[in-house]
MIDOGU-253012 format. One record per residue: residue in three letters; x, y, z of N, C-alpha, C, O in turn. Coordinates in pm, whole numbers, plus 50000, padded with zeros to 5 digits. Layout:
resn|n_px|n_py|n_pz|ca_px|ca_py|ca_pz|c_px|c_py|c_pz|o_px|o_py|o_pz
ALA|X|Y|Z|X|Y|Z|X|Y|Z|X|Y|Z
...
// end
This chain:
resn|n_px|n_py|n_pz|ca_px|ca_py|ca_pz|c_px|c_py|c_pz|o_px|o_py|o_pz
UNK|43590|21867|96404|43640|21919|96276|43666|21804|96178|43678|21693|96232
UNK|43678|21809|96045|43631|21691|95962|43762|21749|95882|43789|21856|95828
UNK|43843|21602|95903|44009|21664|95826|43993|21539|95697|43961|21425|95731
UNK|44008|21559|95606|43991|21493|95488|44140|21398|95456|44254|21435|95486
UNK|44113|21302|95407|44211|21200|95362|44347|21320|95290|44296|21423|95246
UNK|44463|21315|95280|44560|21320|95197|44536|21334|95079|44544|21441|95018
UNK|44502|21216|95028|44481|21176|94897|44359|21266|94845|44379|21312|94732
UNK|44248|21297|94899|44139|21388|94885|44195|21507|94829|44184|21549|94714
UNK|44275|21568|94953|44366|21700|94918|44402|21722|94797|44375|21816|94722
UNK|44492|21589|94776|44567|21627|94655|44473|21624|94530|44513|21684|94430
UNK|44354|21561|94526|44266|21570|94406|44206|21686|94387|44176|21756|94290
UNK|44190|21692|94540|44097|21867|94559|44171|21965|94486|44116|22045|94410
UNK|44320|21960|94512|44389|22086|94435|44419|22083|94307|44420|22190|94245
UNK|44447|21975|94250|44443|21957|94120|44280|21972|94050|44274|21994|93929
UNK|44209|21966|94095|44072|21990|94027|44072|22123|94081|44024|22193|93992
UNK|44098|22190|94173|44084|22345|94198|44195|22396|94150|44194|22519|94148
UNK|44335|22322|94091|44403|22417|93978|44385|22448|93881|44449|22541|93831
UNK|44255|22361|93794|44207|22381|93676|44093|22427|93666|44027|22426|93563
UNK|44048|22482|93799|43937|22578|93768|43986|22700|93804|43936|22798|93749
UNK|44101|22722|93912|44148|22848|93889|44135|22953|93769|44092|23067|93753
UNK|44193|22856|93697|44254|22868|93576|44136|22939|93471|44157|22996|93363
UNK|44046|22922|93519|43888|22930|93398|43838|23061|93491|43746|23133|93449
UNK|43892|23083|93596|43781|23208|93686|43805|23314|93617|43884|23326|93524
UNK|43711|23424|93680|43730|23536|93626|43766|23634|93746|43747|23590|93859
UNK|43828|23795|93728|43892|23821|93835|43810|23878|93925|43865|23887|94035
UNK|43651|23938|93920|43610|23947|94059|43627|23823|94146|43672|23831|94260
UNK|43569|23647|94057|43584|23525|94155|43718|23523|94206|43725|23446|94302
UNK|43800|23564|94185|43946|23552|94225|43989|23637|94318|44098|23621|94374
UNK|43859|23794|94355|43967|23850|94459|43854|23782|94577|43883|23759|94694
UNK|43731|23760|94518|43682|23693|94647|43714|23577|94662|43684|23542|94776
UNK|43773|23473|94586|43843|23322|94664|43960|23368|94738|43994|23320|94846
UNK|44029|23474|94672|44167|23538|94756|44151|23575|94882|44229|23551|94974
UNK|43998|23665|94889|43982|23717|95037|43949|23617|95163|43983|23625|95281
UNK|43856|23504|95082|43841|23403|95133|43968|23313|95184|43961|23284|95304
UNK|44066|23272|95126|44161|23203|95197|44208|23278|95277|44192|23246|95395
UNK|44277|23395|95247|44347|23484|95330|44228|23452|95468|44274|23349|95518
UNK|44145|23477|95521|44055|23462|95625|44107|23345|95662|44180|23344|95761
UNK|44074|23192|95575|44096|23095|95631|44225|23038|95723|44233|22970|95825
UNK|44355|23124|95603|44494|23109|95649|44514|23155|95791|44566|23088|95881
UNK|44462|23290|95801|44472|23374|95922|44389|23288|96023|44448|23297|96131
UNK|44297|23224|96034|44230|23150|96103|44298|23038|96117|44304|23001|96235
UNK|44366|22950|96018|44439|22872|96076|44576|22869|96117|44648|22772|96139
UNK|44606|23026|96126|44788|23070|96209|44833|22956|96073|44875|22846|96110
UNK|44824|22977|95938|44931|22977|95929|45001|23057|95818|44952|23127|95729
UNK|45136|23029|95849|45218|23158|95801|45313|23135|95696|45394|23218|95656
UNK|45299|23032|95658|45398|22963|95522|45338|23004|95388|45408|23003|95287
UNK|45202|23044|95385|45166|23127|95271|45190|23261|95292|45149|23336|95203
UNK|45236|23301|95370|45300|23487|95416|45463|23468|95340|45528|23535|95260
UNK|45483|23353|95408|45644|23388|95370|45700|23361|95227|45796|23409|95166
UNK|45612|23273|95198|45597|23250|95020|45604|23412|94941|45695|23478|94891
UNK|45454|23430|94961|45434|23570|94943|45550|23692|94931|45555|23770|94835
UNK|45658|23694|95066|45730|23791|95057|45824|23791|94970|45879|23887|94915
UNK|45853|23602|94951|46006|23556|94876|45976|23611|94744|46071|23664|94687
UNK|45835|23608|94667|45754|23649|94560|45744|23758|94539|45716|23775|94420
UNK|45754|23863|94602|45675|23991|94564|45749|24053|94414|45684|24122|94335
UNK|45939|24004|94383|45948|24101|94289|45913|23999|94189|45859|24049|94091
UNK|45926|23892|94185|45817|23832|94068|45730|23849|94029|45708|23869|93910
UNK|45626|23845|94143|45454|23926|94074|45497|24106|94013|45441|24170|93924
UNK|45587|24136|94081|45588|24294|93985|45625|24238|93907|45535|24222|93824
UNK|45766|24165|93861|45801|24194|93755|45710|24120|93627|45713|24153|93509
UNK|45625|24006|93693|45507|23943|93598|45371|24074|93596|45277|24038|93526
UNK|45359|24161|93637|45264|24272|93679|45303|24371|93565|45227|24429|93488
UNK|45417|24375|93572|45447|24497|93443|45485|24458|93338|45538|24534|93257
UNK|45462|24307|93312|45505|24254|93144|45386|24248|93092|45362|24274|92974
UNK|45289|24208|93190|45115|24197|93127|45078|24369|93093|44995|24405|93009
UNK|45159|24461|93180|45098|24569|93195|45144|24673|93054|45090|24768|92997
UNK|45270|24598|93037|45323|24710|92950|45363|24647|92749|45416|24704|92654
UNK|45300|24504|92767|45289|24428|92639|45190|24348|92617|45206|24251|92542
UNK|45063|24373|92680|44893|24338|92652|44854|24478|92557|44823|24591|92596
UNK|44867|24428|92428|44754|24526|92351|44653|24549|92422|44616|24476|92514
UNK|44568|24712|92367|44418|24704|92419|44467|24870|92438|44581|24915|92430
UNK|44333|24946|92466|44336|25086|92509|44464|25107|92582|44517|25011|92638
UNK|44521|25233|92587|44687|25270|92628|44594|25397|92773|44505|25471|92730
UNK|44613|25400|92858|44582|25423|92983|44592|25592|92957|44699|25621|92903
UNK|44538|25665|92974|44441|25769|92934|44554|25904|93021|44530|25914|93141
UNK|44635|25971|92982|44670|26082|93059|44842|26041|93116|44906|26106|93198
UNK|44893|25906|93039|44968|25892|93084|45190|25956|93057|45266|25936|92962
UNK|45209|26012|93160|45335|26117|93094|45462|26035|92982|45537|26099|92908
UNK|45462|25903|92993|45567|25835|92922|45540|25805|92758|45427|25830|92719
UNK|45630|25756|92668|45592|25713|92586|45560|25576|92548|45498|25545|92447
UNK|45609|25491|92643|45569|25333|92683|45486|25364|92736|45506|25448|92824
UNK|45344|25314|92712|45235|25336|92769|45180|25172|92842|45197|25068|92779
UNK|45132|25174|92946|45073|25056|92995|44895|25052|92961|44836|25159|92972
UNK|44832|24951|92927|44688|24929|92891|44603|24907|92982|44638|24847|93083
UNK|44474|24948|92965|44394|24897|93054|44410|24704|93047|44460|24639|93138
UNK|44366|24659|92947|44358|24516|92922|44529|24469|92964|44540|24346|92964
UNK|44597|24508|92982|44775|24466|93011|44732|24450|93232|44744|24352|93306
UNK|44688|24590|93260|44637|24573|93419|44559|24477|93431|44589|24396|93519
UNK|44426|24449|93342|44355|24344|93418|44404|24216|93384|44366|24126|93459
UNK|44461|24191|93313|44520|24042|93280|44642|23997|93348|44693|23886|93363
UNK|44675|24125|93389|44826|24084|93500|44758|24083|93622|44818|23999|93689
UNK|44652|24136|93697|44644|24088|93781|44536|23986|93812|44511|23935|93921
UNK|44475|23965|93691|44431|23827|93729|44489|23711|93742|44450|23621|93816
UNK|44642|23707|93630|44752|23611|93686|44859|23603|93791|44937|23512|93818
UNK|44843|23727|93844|44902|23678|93947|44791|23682|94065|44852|23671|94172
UNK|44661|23691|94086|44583|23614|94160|44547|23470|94145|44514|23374|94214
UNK|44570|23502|94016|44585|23274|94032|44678|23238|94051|44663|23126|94100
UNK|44851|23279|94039|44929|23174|94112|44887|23242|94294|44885|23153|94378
UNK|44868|23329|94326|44824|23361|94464|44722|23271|94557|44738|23244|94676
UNK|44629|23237|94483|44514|23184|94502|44581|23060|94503|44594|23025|94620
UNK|44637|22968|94415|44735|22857|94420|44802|22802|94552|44775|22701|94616
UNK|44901|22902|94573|45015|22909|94623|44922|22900|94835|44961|22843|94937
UNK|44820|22973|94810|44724|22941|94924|44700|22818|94968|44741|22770|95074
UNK|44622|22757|94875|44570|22636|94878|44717|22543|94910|44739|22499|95023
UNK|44791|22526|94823|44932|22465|94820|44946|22478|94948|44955|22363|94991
UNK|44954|22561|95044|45025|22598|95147|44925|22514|95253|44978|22432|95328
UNK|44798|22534|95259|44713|22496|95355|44734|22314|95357|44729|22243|95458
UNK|44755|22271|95226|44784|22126|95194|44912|22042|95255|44914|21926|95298
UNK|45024|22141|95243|45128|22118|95276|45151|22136|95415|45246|22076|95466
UNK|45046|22245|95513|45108|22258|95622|45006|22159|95711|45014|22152|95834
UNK|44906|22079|95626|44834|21994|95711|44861|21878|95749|44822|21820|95850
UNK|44954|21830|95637|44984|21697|95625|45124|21681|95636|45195|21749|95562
UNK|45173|21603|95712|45322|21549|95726|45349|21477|95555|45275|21430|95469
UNK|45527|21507|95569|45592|21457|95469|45540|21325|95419|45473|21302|95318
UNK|45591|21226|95528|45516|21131|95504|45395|21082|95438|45408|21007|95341
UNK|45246|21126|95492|45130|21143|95416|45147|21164|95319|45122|21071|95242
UNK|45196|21287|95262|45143|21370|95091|45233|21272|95042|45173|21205|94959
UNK|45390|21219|95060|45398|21096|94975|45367|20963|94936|45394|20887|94843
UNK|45274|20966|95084|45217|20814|95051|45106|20880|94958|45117|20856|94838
UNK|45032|20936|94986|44922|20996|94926|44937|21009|94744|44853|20981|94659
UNK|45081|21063|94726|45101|21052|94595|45149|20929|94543|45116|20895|94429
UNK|45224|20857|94613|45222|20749|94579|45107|20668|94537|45097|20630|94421
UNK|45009|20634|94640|44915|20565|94612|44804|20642|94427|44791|20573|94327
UNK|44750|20781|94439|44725|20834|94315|44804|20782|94219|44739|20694|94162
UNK|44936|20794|94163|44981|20775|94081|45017|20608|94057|45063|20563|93952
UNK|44983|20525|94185|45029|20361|94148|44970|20287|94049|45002|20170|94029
UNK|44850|20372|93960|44815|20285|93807|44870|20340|93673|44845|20316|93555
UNK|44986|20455|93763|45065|20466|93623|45187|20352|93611|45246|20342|93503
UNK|45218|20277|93711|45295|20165|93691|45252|20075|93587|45334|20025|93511
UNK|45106|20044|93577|45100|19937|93454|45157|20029|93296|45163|19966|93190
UNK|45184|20138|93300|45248|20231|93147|45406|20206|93192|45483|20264|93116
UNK|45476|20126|93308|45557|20139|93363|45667|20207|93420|45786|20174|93419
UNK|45623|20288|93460|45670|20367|93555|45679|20343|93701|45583|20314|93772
UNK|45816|20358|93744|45855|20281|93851|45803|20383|94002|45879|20459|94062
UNK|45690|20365|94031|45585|20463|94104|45693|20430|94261|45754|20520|94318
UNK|45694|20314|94295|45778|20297|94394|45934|20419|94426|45952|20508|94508
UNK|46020|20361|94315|46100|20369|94323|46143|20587|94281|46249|20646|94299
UNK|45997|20646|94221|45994|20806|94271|45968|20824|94373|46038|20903|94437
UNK|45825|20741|94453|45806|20765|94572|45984|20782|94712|46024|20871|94787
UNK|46028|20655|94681|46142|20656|94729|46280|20786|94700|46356|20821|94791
UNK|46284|20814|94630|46346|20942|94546|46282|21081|94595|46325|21191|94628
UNK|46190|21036|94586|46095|21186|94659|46156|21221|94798|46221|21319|94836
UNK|46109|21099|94866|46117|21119|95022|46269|21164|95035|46268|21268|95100
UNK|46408|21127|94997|46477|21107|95046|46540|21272|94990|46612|21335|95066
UNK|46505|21322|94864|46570|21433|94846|46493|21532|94952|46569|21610|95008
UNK|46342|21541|94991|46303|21610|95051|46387|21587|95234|46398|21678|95316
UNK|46427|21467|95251|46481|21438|95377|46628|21489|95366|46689|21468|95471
UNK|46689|21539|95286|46836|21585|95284|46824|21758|95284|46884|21840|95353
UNK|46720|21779|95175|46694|21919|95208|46658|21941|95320|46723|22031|95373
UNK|46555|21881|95402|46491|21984|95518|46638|21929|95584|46642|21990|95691
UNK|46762|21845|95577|46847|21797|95669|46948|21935|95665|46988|22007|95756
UNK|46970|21940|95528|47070|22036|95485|47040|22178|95584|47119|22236|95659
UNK|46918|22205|95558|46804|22344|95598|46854|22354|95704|46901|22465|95729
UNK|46869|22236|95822|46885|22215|95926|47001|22249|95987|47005|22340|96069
UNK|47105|22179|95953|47216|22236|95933|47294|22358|95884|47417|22372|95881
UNK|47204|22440|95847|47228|22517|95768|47230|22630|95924|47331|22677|95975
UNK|47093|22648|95968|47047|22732|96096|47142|22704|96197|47201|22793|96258
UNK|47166|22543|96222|47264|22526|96327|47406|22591|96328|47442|22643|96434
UNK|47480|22593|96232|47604|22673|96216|47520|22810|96152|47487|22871|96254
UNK|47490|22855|96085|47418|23017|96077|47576|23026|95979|47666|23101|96019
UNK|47594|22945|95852|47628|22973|95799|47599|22905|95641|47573|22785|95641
UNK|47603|22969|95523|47611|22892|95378|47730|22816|95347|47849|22842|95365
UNK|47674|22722|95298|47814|22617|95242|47865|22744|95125|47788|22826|95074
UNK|47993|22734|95104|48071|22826|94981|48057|22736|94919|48148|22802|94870
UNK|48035|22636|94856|48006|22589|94699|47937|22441|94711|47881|22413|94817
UNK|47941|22344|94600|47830|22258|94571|47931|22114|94674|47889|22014|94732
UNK|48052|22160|94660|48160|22031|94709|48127|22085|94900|48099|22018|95000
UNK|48142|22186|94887|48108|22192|95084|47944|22139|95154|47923|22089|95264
UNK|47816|22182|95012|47705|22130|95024|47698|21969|95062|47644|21938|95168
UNK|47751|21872|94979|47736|21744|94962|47864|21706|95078|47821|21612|95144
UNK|47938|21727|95103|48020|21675|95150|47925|21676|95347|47912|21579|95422
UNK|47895|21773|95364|47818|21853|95454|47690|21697|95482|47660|21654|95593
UNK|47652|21657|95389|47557|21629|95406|47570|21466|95418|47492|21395|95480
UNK|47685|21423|95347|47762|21251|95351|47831|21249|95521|47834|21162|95608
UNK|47877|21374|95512|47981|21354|95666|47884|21327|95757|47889|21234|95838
UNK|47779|21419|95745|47664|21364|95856|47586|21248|95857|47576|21171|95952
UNK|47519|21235|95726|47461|21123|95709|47453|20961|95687|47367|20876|95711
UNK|47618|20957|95617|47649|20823|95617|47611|20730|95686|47578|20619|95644
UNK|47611|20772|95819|47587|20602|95858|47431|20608|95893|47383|20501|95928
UNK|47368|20690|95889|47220|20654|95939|47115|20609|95839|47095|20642|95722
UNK|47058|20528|95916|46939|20420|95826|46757|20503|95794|46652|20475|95853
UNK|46771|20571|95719|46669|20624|95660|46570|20530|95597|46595|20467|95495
UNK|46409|20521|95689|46336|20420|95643|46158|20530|95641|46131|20615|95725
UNK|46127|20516|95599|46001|20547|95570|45854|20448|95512|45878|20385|95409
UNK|45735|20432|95558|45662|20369|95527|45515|20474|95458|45494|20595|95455
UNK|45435|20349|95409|45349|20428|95308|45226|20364|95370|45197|20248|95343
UNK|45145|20448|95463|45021|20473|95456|44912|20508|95321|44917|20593|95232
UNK|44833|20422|95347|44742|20444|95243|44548|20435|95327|44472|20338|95334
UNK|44528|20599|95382|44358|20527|95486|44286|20533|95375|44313|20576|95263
UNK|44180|20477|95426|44059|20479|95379|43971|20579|95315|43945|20660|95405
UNK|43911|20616|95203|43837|20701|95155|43704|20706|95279|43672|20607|95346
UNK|43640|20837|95289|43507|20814|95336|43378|20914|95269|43386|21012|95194
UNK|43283|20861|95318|43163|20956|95251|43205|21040|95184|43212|21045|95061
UNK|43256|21157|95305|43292|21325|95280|43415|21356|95216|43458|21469|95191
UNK|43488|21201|95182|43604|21214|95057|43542|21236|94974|43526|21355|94948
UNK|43480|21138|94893|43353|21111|94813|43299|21251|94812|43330|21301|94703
UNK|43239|21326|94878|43154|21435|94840|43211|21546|94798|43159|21622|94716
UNK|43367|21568|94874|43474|21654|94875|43459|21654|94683|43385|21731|94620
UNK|43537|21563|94631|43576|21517|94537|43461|21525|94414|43497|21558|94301
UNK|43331|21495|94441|43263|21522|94341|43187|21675|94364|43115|21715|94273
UNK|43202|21747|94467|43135|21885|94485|43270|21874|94336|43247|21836|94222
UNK|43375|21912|94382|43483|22009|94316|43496|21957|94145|43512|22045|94060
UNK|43489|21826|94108|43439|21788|94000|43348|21869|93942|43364|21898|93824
UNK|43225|21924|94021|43110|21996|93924|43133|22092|93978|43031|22161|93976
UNK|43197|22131|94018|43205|22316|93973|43311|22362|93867|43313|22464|93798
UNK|43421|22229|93878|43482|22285|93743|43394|22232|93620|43392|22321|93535
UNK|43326|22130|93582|43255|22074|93489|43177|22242|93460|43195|22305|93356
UNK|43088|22293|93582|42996|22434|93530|43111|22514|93484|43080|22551|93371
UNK|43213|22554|93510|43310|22670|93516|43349|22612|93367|43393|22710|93308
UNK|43351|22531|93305|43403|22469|93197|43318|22509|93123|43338|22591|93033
UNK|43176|22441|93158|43043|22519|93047|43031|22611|93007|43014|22652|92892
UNK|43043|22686|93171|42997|22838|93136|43091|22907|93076|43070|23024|93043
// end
């Protein structure tokens, strides 16, 4: 099986967020049907649970497209707020692109350790340091809020209870953590061929999707 660099990933999705963005919605329920296959094939389940935390968002983004998109008013319908044909198809083509998103996102995130995707971003973003921006010193910021959350998370399951406010959160999290030495290092592998090919397939299909 041919697992692609980190850094690949993250280009891959950013060039496949901006072609999302240009599809039209038959391409969108077949890239949808398509991951869904892939996800289920690869057990995993962090794009399910996304999904559920989501559902009254996509309604409630489902019935703002549905019921304030000008266009034909839906034919036979008993109310006087009427929903449009053009209000249905435009709501659900947006919420098949954050869907379609939120897929990809998920497959990225559940492949690669913490570690990786920040070295990974680290390294992408280290020629915004010459505009000076202290690329290091987010990388470092990154890791460590993500290391208190999943710590907090942790803690959280172990007692099976919520902190009551922001002073029981932090305090929660100094009492434990103080004395331990939190160190992390930054991998950076090698590009190969099938980075390279990864990277320019997805380049020209948004370049056509742009044309067309």
């Amino acid at each position: 099986m041919v697992i692609l660099n980190t850094k690949t990933q993250l280009i891959s999705f950013f060039l496949f967020a901006l072609t999302v963005n240009v599809l039209h919605l038959s391409v969108l329920i077949f890239l949808m049907l398509t991951l869904l296959a892939l996800l289920v094939y690869l057990n995993n389940s962090h794009f399910f649970r996304l999904m559920r935390r989501l559902k009254w968002f996509y309604l409630v983004m489902l019935l703002i497209f549905i019921f304030n998109t000008p266009g034909e008013h839906v034919a036979h319908w008993p109310f006087s707020f009427k929903p449009t044909y053009e209000g249905l198809h435009t709501g659900v083509e947006q919420v098949l692109r954050i869907a379609v998103m939120l897929a990809a996102l998920s497959m990225v995130l559940t492949q690669n350790t913490r570690q990786q995707l920040i070295s990974g971003l680290y390294f992408l973003m280290q020629p915004l340091s010459y505009l000076g921006l202290d690329v290091k010193r987010f990388a470092a910021r990154l890791w460590l809020t993500l290391h208190y959350v999943e710590l907090q998370q942790s803690n959280q399951e172990k007692k099976s209870r919520l902190s009551s406010n922001i002073g029981d959160y932090l305090s929660n999290i100094f009492d434990d953590e103080t004395h331990d030495d939190v160190a992390f290092t930054l991998d950076n592998p090698k590009q190969t061929w099938v980075d390279y090919m990864v990277i320019g397939a997805m380049s020209l299909i948004l370049i056509v999707e742009l044309v067309l």
